[in-house]
N, C-alpha and C positions, 0 to 999 in steps of 0.2 A: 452538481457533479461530485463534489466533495461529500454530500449527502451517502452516495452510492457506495463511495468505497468504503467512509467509516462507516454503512453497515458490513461490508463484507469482509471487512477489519475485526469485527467485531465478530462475526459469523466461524469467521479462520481460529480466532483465539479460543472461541467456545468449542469448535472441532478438534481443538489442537491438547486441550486437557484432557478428554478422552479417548486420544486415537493410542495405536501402539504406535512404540519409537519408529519404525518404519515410513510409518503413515506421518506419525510426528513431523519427521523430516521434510517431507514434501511439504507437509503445511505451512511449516515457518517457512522454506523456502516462498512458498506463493503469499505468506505475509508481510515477509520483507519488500517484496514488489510491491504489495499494494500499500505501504507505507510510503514508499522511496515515491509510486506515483501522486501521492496525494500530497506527499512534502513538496514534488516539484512543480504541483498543479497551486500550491497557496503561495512560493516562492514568487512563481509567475502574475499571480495576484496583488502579493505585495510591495512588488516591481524590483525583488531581490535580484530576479534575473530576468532575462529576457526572453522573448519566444520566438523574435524576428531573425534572421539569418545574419552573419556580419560584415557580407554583402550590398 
């Protein structure tokens, strides 16, 4: 899983050196996502937090 995004982490960074600031923008936008999900998906891994309800 984590495989997936740090390619598309990596895909967003290399589009993101060449886009105009426009396009710029969007991409960090949609890097940041795919950051915050892979931070929360190794969190979840390392049992920083939790993915059960608190229920």
């Amino acid at each position: 899983m984590t495989y997936d995004l740090d390619r598309t982490i990596l895909e967003l960074e290399a589009e993101a050196r060449y886009a105009d600031p426009a396009e710029r923008r969007q991409i960090e936008a949609e890097l940041g996502l795919a950051r915050a999900e892979r931070e929360t998906i190794l969190a979840e891994q390392d049992g920083r937090i939790s993915a059960e309800p608190p229920f």
